[in-house]
mmCIF file as Biopython writes it, N, C-alpha, C and O atoms, coordinates in Angstrom:
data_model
#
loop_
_atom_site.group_PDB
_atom_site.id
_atom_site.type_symbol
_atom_site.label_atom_id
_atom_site.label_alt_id
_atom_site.label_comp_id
_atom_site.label_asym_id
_atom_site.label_entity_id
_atom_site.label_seq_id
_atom_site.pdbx_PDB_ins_code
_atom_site.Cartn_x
_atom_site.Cartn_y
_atom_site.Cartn_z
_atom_site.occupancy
_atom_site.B_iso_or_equiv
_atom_site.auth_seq_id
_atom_site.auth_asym_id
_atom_site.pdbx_PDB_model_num
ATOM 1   N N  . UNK A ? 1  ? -15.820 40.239 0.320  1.0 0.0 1  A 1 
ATOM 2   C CA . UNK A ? 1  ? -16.158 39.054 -0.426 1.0 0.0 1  A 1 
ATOM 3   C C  . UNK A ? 1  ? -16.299 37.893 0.558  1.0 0.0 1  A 1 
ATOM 4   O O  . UNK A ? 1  ? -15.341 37.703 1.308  1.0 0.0 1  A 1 
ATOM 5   N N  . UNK A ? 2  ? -17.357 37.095 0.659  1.0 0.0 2  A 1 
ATOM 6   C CA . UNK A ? 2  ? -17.427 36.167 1.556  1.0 0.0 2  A 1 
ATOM 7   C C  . UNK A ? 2  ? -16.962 35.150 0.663  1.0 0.0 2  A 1 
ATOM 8   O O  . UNK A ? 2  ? -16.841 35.245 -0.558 1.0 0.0 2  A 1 
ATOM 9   N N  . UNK A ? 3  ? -16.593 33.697 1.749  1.0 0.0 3  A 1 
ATOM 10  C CA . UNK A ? 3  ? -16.093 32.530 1.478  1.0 0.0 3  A 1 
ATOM 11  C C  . UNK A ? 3  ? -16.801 31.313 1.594  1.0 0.0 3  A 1 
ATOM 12  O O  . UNK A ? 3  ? -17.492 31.044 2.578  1.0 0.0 3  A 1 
ATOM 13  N N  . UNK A ? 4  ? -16.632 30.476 0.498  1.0 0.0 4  A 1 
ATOM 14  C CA . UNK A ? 4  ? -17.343 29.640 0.049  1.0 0.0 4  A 1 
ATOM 15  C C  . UNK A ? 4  ? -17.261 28.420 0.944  1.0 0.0 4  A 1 
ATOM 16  O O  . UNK A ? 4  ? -16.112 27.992 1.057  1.0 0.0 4  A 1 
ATOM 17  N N  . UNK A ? 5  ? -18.032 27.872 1.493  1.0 0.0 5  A 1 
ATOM 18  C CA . UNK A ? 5  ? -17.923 26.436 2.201  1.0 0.0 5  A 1 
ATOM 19  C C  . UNK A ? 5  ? -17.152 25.673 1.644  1.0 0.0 5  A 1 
ATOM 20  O O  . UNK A ? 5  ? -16.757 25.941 0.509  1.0 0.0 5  A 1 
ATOM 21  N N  . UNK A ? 6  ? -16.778 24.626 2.245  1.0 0.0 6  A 1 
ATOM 22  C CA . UNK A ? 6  ? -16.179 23.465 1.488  1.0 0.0 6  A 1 
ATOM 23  C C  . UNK A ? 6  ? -16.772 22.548 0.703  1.0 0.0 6  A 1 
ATOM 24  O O  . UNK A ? 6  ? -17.976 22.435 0.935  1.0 0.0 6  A 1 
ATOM 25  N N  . UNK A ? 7  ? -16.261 21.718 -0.313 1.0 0.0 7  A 1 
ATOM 26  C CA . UNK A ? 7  ? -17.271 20.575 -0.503 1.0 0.0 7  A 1 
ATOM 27  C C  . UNK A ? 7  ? -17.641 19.986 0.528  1.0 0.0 7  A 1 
ATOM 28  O O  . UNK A ? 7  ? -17.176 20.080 1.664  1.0 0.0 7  A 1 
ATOM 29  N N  . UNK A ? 8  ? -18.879 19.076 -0.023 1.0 0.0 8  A 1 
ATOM 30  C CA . UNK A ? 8  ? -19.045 18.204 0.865  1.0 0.0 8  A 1 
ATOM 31  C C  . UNK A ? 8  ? -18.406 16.754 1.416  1.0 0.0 8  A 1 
ATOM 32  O O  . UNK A ? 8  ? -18.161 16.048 0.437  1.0 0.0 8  A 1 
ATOM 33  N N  . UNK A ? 9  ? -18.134 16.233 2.404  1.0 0.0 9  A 1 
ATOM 34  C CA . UNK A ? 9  ? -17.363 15.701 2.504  1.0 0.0 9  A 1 
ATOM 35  C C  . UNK A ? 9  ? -15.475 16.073 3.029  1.0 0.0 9  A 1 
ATOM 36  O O  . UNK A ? 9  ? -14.639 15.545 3.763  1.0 0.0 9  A 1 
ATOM 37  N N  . UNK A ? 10 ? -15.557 17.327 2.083  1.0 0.0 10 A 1 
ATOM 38  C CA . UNK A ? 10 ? -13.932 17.677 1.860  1.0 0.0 10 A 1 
ATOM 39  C C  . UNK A ? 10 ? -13.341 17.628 3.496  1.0 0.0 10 A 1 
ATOM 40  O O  . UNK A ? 10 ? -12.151 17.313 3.514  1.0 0.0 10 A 1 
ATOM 41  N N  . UNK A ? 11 ? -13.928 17.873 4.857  1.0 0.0 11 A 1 
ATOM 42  C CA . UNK A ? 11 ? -13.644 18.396 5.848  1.0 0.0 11 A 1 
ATOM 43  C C  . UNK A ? 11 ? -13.538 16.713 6.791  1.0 0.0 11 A 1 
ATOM 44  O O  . UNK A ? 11 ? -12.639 16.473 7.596  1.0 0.0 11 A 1 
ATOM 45  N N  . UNK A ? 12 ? -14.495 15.880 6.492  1.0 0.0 12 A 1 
ATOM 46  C CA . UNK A ? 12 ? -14.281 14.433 6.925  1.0 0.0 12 A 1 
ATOM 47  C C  . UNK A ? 12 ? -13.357 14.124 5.803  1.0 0.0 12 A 1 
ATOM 48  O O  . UNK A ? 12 ? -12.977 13.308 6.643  1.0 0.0 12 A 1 
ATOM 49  N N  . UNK A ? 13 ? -12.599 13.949 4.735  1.0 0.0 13 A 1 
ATOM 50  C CA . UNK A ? 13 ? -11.833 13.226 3.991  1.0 0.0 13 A 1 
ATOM 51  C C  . UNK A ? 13 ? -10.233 14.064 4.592  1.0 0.0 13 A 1 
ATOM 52  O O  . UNK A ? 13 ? -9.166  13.460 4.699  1.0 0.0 13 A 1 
ATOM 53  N N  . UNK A ? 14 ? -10.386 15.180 4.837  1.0 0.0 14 A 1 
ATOM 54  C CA . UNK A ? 14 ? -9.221  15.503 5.503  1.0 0.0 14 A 1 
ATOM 55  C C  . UNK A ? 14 ? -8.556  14.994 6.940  1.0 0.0 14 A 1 
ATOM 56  O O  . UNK A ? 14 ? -7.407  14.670 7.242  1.0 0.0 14 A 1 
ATOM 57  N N  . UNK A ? 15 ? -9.853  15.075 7.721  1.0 0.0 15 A 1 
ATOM 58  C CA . UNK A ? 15 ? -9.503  14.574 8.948  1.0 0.0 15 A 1 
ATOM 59  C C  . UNK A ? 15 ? -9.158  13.102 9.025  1.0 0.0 15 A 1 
ATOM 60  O O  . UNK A ? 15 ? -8.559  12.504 9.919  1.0 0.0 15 A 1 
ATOM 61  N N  . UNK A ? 16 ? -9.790  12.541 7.617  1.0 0.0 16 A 1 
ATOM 62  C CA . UNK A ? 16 ? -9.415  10.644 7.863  1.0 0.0 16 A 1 
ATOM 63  C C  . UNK A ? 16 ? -7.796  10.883 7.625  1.0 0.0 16 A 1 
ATOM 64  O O  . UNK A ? 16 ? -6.985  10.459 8.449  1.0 0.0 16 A 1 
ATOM 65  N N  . UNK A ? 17 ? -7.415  11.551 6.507  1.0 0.0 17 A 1 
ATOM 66  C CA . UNK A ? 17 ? -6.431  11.352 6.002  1.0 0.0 17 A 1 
ATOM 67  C C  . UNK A ? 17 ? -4.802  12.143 7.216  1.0 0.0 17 A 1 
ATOM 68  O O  . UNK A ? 17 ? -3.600  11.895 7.305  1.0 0.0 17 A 1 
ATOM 69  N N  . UNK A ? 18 ? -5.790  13.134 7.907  1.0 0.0 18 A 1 
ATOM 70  C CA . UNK A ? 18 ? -4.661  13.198 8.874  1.0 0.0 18 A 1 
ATOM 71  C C  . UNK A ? 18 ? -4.667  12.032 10.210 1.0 0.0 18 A 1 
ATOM 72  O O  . UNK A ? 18 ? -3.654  11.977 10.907 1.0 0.0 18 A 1 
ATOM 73  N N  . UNK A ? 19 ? -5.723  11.214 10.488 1.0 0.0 19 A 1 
ATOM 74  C CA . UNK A ? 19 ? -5.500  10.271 11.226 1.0 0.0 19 A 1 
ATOM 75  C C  . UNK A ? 19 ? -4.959  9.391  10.477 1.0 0.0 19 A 1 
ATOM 76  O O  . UNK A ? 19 ? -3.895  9.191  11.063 1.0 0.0 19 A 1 
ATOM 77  N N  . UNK A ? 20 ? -4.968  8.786  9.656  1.0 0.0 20 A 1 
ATOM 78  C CA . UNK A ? 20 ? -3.883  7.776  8.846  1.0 0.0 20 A 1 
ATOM 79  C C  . UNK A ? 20 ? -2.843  8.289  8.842  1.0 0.0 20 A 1 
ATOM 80  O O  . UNK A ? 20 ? -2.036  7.402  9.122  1.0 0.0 20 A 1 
ATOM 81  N N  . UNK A ? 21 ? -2.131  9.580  8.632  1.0 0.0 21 A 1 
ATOM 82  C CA . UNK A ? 21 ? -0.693  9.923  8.802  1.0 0.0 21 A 1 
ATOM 83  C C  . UNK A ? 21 ? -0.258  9.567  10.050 1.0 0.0 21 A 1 
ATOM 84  O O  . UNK A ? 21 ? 0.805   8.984  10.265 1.0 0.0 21 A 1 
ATOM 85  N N  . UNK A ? 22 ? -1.314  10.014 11.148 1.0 0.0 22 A 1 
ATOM 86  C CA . UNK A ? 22 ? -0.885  10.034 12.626 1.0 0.0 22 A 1 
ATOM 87  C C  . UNK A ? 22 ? -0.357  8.321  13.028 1.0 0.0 22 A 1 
ATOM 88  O O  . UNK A ? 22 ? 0.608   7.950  13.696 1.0 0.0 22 A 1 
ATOM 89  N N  . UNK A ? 23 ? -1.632  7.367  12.182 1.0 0.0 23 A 1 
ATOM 90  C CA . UNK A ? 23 ? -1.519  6.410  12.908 1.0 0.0 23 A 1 
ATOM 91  C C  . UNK A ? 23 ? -0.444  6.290  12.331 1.0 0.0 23 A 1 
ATOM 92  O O  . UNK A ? 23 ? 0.535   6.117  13.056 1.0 0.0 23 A 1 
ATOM 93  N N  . UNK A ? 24 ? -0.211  6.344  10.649 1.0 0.0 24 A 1 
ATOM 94  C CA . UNK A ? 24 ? 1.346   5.168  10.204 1.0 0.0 24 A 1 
ATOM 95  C C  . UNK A ? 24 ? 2.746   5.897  11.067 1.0 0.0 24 A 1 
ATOM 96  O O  . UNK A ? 24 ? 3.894   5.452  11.090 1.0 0.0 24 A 1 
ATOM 97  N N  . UNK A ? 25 ? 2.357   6.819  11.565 1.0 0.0 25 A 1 
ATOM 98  C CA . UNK A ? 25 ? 3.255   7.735  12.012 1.0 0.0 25 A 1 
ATOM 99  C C  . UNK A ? 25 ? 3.722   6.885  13.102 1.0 0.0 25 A 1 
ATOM 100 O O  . UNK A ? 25 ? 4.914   6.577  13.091 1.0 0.0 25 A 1 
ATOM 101 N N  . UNK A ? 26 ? 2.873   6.399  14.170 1.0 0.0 26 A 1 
ATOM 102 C CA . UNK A ? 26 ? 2.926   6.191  15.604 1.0 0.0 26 A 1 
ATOM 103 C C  . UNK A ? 26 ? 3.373   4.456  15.458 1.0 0.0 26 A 1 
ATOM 104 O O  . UNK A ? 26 ? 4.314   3.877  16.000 1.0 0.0 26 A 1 
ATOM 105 N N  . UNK A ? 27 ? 2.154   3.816  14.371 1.0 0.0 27 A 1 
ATOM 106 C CA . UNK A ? 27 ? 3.223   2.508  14.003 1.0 0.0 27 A 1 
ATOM 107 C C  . UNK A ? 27 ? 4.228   2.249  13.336 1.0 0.0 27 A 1 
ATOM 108 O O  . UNK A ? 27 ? 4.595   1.084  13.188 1.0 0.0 27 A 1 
ATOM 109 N N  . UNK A ? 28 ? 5.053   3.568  12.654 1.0 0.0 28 A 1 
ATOM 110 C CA . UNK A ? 28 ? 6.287   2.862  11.967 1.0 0.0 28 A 1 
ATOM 111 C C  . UNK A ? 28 ? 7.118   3.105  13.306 1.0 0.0 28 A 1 
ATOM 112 O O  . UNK A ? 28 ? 8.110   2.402  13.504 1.0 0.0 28 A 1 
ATOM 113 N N  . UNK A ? 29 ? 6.828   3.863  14.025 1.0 0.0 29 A 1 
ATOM 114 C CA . UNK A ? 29 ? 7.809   4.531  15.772 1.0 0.0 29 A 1 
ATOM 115 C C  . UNK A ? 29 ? 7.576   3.261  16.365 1.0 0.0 29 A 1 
ATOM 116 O O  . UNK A ? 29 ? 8.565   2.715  16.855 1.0 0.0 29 A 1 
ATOM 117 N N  . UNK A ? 30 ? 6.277   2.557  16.441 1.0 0.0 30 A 1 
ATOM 118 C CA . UNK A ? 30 ? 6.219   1.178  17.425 1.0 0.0 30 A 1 
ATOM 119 C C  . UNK A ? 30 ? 7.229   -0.158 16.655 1.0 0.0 30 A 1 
ATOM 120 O O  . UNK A ? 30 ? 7.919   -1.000 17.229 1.0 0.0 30 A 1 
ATOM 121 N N  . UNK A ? 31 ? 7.036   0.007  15.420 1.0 0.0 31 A 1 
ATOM 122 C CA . UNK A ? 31 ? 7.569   -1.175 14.834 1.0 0.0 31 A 1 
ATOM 123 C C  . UNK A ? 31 ? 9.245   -1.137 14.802 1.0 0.0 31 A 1 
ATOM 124 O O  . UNK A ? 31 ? 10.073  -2.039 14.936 1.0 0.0 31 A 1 
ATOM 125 N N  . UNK A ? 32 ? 9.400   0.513  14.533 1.0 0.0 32 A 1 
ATOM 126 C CA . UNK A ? 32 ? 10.842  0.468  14.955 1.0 0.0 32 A 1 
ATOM 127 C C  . UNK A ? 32 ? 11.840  0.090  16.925 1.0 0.0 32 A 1 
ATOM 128 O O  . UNK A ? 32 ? 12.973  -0.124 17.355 1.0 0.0 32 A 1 
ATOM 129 N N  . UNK A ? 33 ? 10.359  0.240  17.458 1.0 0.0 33 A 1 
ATOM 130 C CA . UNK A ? 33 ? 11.001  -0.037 18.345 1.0 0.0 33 A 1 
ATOM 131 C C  . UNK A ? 33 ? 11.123  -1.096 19.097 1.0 0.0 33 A 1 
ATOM 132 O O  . UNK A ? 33 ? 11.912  -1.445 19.976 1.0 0.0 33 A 1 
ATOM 133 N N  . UNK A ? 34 ? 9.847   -1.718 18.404 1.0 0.0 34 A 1 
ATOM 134 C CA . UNK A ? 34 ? 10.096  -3.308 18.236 1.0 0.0 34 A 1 
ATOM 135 C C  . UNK A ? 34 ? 11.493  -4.299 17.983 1.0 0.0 34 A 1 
ATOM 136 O O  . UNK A ? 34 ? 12.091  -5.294 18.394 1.0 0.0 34 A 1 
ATOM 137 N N  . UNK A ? 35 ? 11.505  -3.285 17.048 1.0 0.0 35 A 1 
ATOM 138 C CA . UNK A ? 35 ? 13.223  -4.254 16.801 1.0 0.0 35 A 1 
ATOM 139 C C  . UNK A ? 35 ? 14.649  -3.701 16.878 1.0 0.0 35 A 1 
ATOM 140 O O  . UNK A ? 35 ? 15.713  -4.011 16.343 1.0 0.0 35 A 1 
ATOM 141 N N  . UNK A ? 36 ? 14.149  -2.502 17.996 1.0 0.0 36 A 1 
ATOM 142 C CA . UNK A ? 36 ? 15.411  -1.948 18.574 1.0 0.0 36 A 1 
ATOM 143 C C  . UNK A ? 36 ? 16.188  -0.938 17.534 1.0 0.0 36 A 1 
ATOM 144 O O  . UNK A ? 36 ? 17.392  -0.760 17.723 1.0 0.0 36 A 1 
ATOM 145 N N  . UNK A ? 37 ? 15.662  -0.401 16.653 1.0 0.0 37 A 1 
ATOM 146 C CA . UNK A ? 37 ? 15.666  0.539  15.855 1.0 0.0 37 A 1 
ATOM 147 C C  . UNK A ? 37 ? 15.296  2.067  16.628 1.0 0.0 37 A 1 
ATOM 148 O O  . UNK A ? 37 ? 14.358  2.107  17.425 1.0 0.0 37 A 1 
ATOM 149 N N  . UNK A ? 38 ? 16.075  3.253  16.337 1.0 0.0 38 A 1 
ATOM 150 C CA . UNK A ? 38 ? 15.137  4.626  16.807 1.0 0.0 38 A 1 
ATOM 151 C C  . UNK A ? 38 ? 14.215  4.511  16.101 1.0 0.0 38 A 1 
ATOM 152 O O  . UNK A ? 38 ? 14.092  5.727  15.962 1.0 0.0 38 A 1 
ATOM 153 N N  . UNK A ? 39 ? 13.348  4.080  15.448 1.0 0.0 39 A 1 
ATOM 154 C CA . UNK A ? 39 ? 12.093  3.993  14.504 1.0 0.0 39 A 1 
ATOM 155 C C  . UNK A ? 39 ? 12.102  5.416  13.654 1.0 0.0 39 A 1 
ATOM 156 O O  . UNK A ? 39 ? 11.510  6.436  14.007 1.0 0.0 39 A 1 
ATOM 157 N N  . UNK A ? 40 ? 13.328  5.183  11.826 1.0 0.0 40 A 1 
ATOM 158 C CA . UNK A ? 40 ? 13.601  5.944  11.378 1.0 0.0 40 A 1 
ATOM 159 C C  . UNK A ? 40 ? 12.281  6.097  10.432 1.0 0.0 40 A 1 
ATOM 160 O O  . UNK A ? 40 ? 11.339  5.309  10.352 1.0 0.0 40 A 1 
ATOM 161 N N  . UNK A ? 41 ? 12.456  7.220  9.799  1.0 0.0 41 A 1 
ATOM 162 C CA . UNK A ? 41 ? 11.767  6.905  8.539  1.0 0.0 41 A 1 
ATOM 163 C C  . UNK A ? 41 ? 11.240  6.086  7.052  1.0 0.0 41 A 1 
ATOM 164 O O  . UNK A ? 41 ? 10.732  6.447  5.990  1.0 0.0 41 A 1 
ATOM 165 N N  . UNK A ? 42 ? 11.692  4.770  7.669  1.0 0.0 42 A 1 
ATOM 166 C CA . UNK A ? 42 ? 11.516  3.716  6.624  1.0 0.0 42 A 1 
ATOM 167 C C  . UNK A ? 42 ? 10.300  3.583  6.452  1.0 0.0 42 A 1 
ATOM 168 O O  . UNK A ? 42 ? 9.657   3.762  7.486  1.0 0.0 42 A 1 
ATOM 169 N N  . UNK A ? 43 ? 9.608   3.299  5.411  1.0 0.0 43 A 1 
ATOM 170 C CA . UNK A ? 43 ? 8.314   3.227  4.654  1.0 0.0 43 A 1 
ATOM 171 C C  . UNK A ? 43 ? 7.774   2.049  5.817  1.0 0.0 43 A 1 
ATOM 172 O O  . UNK A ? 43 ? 8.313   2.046  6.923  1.0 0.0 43 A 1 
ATOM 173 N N  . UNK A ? 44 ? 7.151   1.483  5.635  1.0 0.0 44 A 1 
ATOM 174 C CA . UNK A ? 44 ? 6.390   0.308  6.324  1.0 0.0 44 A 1 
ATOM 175 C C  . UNK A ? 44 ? 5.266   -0.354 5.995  1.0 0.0 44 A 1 
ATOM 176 O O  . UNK A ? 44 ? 5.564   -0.100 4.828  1.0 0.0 44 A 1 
ATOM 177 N N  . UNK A ? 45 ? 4.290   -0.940 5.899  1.0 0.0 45 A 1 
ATOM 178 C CA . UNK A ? 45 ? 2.986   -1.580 5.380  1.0 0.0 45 A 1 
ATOM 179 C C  . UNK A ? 45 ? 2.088   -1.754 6.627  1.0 0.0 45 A 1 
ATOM 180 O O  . UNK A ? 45 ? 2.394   -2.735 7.305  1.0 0.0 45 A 1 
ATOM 181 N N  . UNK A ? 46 ? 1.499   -1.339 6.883  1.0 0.0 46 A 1 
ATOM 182 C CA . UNK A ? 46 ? 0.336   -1.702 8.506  1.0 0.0 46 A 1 
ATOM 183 C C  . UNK A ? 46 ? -0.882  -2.182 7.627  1.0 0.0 46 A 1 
ATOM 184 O O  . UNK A ? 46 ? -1.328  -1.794 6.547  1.0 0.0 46 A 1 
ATOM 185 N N  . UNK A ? 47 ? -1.341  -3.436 8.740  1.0 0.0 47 A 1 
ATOM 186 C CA . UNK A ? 47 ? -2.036  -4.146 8.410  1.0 0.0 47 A 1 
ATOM 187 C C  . UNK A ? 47 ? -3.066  -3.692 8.727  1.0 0.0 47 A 1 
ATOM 188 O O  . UNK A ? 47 ? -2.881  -2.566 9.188  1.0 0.0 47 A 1 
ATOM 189 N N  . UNK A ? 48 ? -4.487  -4.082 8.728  1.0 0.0 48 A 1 
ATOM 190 C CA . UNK A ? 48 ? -5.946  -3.437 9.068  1.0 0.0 48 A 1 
ATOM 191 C C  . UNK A ? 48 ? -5.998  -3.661 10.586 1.0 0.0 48 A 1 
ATOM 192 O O  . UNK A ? 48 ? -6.421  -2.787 11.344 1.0 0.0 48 A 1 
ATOM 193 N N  . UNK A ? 49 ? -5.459  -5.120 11.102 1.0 0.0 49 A 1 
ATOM 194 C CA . UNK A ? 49 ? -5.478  -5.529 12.921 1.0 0.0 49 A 1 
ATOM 195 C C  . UNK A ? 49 ? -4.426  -4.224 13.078 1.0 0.0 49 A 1 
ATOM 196 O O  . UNK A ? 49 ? -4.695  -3.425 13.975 1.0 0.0 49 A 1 
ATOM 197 N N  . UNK A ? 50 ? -3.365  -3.999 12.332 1.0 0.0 50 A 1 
ATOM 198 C CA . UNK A ? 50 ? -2.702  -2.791 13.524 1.0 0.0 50 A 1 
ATOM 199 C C  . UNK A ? 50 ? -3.096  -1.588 12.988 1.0 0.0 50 A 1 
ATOM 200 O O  . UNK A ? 50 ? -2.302  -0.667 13.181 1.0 0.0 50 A 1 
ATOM 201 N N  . UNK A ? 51 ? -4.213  -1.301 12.297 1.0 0.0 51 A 1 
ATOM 202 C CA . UNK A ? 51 ? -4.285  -0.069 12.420 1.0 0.0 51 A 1 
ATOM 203 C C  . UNK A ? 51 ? -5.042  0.337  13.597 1.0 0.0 51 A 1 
ATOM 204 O O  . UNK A ? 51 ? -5.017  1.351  14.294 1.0 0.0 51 A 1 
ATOM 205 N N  . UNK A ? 52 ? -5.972  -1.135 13.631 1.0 0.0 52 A 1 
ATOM 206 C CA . UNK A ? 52 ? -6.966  -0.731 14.681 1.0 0.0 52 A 1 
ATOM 207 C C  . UNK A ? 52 ? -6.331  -1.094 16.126 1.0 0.0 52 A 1 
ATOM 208 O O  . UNK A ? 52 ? -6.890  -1.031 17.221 1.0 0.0 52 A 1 
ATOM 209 N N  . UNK A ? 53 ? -5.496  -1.345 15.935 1.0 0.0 53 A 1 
ATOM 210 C CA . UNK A ? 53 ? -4.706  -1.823 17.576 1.0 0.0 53 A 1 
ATOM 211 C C  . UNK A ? 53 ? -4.296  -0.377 17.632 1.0 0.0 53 A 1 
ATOM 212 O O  . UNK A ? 53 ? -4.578  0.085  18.738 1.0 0.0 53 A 1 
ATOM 213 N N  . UNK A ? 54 ? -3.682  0.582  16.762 1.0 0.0 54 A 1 
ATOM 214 C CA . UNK A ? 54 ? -2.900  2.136  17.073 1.0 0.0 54 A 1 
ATOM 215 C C  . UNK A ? 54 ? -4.316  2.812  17.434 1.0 0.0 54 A 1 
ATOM 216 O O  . UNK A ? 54 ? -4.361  3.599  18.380 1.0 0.0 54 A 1 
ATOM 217 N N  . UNK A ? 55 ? -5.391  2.534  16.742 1.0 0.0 55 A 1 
ATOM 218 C CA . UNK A ? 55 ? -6.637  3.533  16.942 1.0 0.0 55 A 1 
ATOM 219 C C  . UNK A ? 55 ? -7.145  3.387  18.551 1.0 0.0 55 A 1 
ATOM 220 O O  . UNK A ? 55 ? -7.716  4.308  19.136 1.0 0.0 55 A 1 
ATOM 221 N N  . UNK A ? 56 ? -6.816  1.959  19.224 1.0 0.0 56 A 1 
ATOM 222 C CA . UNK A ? 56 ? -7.297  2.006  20.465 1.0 0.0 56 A 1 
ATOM 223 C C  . UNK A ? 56 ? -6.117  2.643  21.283 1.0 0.0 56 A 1 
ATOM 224 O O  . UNK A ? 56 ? -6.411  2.966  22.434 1.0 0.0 56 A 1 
ATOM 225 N N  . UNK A ? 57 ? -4.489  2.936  20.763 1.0 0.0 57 A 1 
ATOM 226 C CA . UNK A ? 57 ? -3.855  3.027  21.389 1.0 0.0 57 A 1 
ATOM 227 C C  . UNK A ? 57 ? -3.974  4.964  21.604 1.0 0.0 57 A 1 
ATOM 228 O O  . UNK A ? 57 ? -3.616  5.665  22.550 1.0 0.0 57 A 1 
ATOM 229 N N  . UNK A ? 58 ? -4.494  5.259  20.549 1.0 0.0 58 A 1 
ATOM 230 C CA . UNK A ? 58 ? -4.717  6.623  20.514 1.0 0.0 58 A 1 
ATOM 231 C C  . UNK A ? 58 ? -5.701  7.157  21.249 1.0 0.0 58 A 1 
ATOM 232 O O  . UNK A ? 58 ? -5.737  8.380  21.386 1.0 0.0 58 A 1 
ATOM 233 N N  . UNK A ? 59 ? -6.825  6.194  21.946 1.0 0.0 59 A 1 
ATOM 234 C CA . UNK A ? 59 ? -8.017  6.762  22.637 1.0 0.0 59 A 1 
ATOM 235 C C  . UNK A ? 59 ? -7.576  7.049  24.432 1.0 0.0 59 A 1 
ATOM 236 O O  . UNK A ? 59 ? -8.411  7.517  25.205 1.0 0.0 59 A 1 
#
């Protein structure tokens, strides 16, 4: 039985959504260490300037 492609789209909406994990990932670690925290798992809010400040930090 062969296998069906993905939707369209489905394969770019995944990859955005694992770079948004990565980034809030990498800025809740910066923000915690900003303020001298191990940068736990506390929720956080990133703004659009730091997402794109983590996206250059990732290149």
């Amino acid at each position: 039985m062969s296998q069906v492609p993905p939707r369209r789209g489905q394969i770019k909406a995944q990859i955005f959504e694992s770079m948004v994990k990565a980034i809030a990932s990498a800025a809740s670690k910066a923000m915690g260490k900003n303020k001298g925290e191990g940068g736990g798992s506390a929720s956080t809010t990133i703004t659009p300037k730091q997402m794109v400040t983590s996206l250059r930090f990732l290149k």
